[in-house]
C-alpha positions in Angstrom: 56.1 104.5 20.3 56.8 102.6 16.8 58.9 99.9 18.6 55.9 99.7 21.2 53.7 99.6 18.2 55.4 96.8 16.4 56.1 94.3 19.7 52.2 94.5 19.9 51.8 93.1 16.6 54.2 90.7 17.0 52.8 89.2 20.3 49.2 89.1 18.4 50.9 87.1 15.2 52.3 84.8 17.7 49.5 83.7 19.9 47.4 83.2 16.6 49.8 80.8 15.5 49.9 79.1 18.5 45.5 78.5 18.6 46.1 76.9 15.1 48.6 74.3 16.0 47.1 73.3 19.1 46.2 69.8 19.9 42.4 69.8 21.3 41.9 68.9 25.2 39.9 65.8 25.6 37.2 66.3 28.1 37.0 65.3 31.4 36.2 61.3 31.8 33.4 62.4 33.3 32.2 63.9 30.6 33.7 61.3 28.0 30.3 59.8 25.6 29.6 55.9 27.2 28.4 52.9 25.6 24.8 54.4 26.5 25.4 57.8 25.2 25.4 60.2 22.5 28.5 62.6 21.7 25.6 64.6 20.3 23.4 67.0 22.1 20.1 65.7 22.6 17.4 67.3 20.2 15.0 69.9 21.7 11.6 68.2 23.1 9.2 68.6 20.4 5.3 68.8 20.7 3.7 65.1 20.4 2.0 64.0 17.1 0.0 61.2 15.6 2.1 61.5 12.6 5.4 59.1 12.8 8.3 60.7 12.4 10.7 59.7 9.3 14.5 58.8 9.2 16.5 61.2 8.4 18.1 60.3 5.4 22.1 60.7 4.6 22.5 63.6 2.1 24.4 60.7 -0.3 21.4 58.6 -0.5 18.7 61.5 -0.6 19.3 62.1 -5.0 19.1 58.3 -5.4 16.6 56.3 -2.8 17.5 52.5 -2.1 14.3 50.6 -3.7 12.2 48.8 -1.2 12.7 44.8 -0.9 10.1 42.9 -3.1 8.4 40.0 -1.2 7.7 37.1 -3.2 4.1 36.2 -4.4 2.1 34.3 -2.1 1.1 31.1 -3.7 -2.5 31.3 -5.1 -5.0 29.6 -3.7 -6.9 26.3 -4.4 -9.7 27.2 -6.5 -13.5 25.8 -5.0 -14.5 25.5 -9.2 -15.3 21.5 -9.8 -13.4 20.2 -13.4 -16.5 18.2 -15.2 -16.1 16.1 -18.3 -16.2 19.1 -20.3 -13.1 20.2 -18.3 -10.8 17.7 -19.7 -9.5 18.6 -23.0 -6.4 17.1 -24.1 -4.2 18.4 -22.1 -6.1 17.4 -18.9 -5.4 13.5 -17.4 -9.3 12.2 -16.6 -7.7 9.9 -14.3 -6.1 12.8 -11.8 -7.3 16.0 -13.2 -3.8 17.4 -13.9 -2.4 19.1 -17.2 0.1 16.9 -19.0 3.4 18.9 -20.1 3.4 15.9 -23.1 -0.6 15.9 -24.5 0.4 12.6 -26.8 0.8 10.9 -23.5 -3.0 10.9 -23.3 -3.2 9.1 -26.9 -2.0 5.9 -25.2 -3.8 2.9 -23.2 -3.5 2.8 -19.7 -1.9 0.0 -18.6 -2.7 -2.1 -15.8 0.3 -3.7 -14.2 0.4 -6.3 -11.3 2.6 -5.8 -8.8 3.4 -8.0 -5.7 3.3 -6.9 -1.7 4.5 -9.7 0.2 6.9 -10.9 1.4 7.8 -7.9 1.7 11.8 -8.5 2.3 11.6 -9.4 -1.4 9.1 -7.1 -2.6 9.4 -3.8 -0.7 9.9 -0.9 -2.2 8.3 -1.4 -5.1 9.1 0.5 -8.5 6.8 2.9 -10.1 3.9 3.5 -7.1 4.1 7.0 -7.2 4.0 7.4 -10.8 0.5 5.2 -11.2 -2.6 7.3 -11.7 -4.8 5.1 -9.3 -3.5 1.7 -7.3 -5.8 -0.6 -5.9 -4.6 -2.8 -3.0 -6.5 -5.7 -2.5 -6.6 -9.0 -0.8 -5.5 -12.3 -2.9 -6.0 -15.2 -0.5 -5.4 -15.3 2.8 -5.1 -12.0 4.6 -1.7 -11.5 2.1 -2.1 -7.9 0.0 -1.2 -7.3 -3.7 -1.4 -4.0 -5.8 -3.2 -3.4 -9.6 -1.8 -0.1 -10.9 -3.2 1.6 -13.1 -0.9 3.9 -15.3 -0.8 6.6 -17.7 -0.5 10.2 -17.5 3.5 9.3 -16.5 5.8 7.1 -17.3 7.9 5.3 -14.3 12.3 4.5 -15.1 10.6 0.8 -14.3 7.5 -1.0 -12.9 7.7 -3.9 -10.8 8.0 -6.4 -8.9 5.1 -8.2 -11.2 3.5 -10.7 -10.2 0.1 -12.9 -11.0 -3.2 -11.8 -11.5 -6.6 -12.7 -9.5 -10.1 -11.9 -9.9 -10.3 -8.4 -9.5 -8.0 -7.9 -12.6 -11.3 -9.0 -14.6 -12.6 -5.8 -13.7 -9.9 -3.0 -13.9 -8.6 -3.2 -17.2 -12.3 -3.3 -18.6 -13.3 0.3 -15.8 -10.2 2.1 -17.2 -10.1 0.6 -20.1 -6.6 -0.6 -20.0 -4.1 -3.6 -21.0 -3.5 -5.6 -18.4 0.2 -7.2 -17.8 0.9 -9.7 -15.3 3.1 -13.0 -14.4 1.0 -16.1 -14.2 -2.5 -17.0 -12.9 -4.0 -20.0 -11.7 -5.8 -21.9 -14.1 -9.7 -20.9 -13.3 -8.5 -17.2 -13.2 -6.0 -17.4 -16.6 -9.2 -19.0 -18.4 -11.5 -16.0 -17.5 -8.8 -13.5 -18.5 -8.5 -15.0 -22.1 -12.3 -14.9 -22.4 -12.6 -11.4 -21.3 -13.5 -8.4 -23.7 -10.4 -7.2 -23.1 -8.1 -10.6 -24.1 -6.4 -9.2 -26.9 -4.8 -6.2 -24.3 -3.4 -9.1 -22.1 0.7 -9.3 -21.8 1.6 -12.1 -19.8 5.1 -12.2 -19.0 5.9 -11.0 -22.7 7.5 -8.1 -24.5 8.7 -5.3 -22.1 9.6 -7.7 -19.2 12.8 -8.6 -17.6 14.6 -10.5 -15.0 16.9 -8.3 -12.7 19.0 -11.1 -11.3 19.2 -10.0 -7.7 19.4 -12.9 -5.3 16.3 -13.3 -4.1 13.7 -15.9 -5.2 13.1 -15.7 -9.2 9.0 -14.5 -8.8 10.2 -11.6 -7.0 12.6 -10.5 -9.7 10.1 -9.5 -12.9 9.8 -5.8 -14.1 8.5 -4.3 -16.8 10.2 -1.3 -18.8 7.2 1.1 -19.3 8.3 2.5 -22.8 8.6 -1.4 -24.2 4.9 -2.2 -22.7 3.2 0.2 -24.5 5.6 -0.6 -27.8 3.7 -4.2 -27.4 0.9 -2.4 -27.3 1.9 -0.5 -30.5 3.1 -3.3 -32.1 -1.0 -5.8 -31.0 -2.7 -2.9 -32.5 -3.9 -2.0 -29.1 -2.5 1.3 -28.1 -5.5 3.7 -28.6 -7.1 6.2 -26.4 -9.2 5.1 -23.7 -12.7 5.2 -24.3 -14.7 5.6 -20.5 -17.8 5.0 -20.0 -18.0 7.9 -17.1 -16.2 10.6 -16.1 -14.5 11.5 -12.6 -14.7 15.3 -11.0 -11.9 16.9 -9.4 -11.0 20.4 -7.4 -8.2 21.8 -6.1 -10.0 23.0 -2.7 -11.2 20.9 -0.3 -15.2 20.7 -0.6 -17.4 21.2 2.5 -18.8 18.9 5.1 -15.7 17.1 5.8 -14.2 15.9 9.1 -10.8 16.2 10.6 -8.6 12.7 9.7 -5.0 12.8 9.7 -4.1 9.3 10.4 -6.1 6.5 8.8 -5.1 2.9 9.4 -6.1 0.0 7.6 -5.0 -3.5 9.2 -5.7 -6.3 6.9 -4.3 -8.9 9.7 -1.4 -10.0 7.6 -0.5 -6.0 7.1 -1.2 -3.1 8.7 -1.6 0.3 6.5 -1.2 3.3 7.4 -1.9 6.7 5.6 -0.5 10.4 7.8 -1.5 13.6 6.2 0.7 15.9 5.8 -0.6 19.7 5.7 2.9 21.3 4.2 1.9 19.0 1.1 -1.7 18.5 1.3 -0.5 14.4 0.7 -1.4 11.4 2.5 2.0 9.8 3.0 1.9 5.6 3.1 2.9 3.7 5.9 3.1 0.1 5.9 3.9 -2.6 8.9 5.2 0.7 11.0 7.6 1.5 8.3 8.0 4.3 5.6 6.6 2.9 2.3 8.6 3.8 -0.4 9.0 4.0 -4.2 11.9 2.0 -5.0 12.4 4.2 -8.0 13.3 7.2 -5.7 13.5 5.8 -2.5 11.3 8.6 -1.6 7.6 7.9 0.2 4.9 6.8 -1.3 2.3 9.1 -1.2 -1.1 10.1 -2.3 -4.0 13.2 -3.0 -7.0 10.9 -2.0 -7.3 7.6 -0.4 -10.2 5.8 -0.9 -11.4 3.1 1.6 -14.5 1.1 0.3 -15.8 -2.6 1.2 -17.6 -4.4 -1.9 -18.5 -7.8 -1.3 -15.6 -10.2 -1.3 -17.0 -14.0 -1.4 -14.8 -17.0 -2.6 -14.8 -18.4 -5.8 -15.4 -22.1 -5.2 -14.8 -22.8 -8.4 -10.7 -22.0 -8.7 -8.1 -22.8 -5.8 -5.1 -20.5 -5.6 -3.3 -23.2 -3.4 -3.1 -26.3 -3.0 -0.7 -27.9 -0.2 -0.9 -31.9 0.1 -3.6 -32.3 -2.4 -5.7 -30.0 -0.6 -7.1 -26.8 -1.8 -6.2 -24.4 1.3 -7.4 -20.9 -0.7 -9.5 -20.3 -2.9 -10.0 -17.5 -5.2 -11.4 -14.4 -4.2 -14.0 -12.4 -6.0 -14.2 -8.9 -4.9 -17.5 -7.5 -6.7 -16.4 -4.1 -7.7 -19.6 -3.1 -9.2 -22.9 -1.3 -8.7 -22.6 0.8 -5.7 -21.7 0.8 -1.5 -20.9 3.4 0.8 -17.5 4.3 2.0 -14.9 7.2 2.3 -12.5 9.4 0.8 -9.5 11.2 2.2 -8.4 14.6 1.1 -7.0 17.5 2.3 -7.1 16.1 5.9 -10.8 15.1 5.4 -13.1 12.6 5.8 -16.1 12.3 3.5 -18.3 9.8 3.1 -19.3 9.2 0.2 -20.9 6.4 -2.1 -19.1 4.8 -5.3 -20.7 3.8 -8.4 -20.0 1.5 -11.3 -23.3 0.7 -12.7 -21.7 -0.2 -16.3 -19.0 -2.7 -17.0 -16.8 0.2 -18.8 -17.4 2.9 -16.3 -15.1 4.4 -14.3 -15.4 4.5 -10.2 -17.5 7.3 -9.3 -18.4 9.3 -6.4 -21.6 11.3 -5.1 -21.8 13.2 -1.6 -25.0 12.1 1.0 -27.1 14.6 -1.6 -26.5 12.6 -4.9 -24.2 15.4 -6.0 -20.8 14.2 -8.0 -18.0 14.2 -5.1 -14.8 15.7 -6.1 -11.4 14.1 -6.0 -8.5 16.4 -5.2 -6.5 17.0 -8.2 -3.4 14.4 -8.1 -3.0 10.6 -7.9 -5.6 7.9 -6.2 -5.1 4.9 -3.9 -7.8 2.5 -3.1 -8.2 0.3 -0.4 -10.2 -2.5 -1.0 -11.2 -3.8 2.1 -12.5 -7.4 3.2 -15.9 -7.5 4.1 -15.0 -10.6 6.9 -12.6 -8.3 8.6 -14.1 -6.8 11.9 -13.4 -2.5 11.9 -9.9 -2.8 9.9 -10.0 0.9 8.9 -9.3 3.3 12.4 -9.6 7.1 11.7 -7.8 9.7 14.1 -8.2 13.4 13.7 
């Protein structure tokens, strides 16, 4: 009975053993988890809710919770409030409406610099466009183009090509109140520069200037270095803050009552001007003769936060000839008569607004009220102006 006793035991010892060492039977194939399935056994079907259910969440992560992603601040957006006069304190550019990261900036005269536009193998891309506060293009003689611009609140690596002044630069430097520097001028328009208010802020071809030396024809190869031109006018005495006679408005928002223009051309028969807006940068960028127009400082596009088309009067000076060709005057001078008031439009935000511009004193800046007499704003940034002939037949085509 002990012996029976003891082989009972044994055989119980043995086949314990023998479940510990075993290797586990994989299932049948059949039965074998796919690509679609879940080793797991599906959880019991609960009762439908209007709660969602959570995650579970790994017992490793449940002490210390992952913190959720941050999105980045949308930017904020434009403001409606219009800056007045009493807006610009001296950190604020009157001429564009932005804050100045250098306030002694706006201790300075603007400067009003020539700049030439045809031909434009020679004169294309120019230096310094995107840096101007405002640039006025305007017809010489001919149907040919030329640029005034106007700068100050920034200060360009270089400025140029310059070239001579006309008529019309009797009237900028005394709105913004600026120097004026140019290359040459025929006689009847040098005469009336020199007996301007403004004569003693005149650098003709002087301090500051320079001759690049590229091979191209020698008028096309003046520039000015900006920090030298205002040294010169450091060193006349004239170099004071500008003193306007009127003040612009500006906002950030576009203002009510516009229309939709995204493509506004400008053919002045001898070029053709073209302004696209683009809505990722709430710009106009500058087209000219079907090519990108650009800043030959950068190489990047010219481009601009309002574009201003306006027709003053342009009549003929018969008084002074700009060329003569066989003894013969071919063109004469052209007066454009940038003063009182007219109607025309500004181009913001992908708007149109007419509008109607003012200069009723010789010292005051170009202004602009809506159809109700109220100040128009301009959109805070820099301002072109095209300065369209009243003999030309519809130049200015606007597509929405």
């Amino acid at each position: 009975m002990k012996r029976l006793t003891f082989f009972l035991i044994l055989l119980i010892l043995l086949a314990a053993c023998g479940q510990e060492n075993a290797i586990p039977t994989p299932p049948p194939v059949s039965q074998q988890p796919t690509g679609a399935e879940t080793a797991v056994s599906a959880p019991a079907a609960v009762e439908p809710t209007d709660e969602p259910t959570p995650l579970p969440v790994p017992p490793t992560m449940a002490a210390e919770p992952a913190a959720a992603p941050t999105a980045p601040p949308a930017p904020p957006a434009p403001s409606a409030e219009i800056l007045f006069a009493d807006d610009f304190s001296g950190e604020r550019n009157p001429l564009t409406g932005e804050l100045v990261t250098d306030p002694a900036v706006l201790q300075r005269r603007p400067l009003v610099v020539k700049l030439s536009n045809a031909p434009a193998i020679y004169t294309r891309p120019q230096s310094g466009l995107n840096d101007a506060d405002w640039v006025f293009e305007h017809t010489t003689e001919g149907a040919i183009t030329r640029f005034s611009a106007i700068f100050y609140g920034k200060t360009p690596e270089k400025i140029g090509p310059v070239r001579s002044a006309r008529l019309i630069d009797l009237e900028l430097p005394a709105i913004f109140d600026a120097g004026l520097v140019f290359s040459g001028a025929s006689a009847g328009v040098r005469q009336r520069l020199y007996n301007s208010d403004f004569a003693d802020r005149i650098n003709e071809a002087g301090y500051g200037l320079y001759r690049t030396g590229e091979d191209k024809p020698l008028e096309h190869t003046l520039y000015g270095n900006p920090e030298q031109l205002w040294a010169y006018m450091d060193s006349i005495g004239q170099n004071t803050p500008p003193n306007f006679g009127t003040y612009l408005t500006f906002s950030e928002a576009a203002p009510a009552g516009g229309t939709p223009a995204s493509h506004v051309t400008v053919d002045y028969n001898w070029t053709l001007v073209e302004w696209v807006y683009d809505a990722e940068t709430g710009r106009y960028g500058r087209w000219a003769d079907g090519e990108v127009h650009a800043d030959g400082n950068t190489l990047e596009q010219v481009t601009a936060a309002n574009v201003v088309v306006i027709a003053p009067y342009h009549v003929e000076d018969p008084t002074i000839c700009e060329e003569i060709r066989d003894g013969e005057c071919v063109h004469l001078s052209v007066q454009i008569q940038l003063w009182d008031s007219g109607g025309g439009a500004i181009f913001r935000d992908g708007q149109r607004y007419d509008v109607t511009w003012h200069r009723e004193g010789r010292n005051d800046l170009l202004t602009f009220t809506d159809a109700n007499g109220d100040p128009f704003p301009l959109k805070i940034g820099n301002t072109w102006v095209q300065l369209v002939p009243t003999w030309l037949d519809n130049p200015v085509t606007v597509e929405p």
